[in-house]
NUKEKE-959148 format. One line per 3 residues: number of its first residue (from 1); their letters; for each residue z, y, x of C-alpha. Coordinates in steps of 0.02 Angstrom, whole numbers, plus 50000, padded with zeros to 5 digits. Each point is the difference from the previous one (the first is absolute). Layout:
REM NUKEKE-959148
NUM = a = Z/Y/X ~ ...
REM end
This chain:
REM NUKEKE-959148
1 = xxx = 50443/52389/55135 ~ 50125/49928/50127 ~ 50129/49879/49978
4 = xxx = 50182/50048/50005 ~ 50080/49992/50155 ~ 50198/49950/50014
7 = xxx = 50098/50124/50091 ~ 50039/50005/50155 ~ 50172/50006/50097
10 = xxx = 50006/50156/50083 ~ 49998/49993/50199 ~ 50162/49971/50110
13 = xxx = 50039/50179/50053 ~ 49961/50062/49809 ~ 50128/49908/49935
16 = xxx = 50149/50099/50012 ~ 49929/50107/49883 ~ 50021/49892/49863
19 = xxx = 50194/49952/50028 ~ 50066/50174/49952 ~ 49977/50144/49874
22 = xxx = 50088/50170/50002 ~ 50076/50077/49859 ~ 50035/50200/49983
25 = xxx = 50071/50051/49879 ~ 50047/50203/49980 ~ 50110/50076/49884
28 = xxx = 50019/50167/49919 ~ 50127/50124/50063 ~ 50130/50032/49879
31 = xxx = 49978/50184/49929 ~ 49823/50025/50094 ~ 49841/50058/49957
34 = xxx = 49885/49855/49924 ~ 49909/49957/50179 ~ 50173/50023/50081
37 = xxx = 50048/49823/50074 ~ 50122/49935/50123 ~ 49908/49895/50173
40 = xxx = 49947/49827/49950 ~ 50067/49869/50005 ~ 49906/49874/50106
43 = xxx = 50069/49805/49953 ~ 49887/49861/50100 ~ 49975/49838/49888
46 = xxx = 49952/49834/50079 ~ 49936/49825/49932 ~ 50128/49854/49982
49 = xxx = 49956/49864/50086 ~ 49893/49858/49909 ~ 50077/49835/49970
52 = xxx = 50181/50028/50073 ~ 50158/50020/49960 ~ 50036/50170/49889
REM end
């Protein structure tokens, strides 16, 4: 059996992925069929920074 291991920061040019999420969100057309919906709507989330000022 092997010990547990911490986790590891990812690497430099990974990290952006980890700053922001995305968000869609689609709604139903008013009056449409039941898979009718309008385009999505696409919202990008990212992190607040640690320890600062909010």
């Amino acid at each position: 059996m092997s010990a547990p291991r911490a986790r590891k920061r990812p690497p430099t040019a990974d990290r952006h992925r980890y700053d922001s999420a995305y968000v869609v969100v689609a709604l139903a057309v008013p009056g449409g069929g039941p898979d009718d919906v309008a385009p999505p709507l696409v919202f990008r989330v990212q992190r607040r920074p640690q320890g600062g000022q909010r």
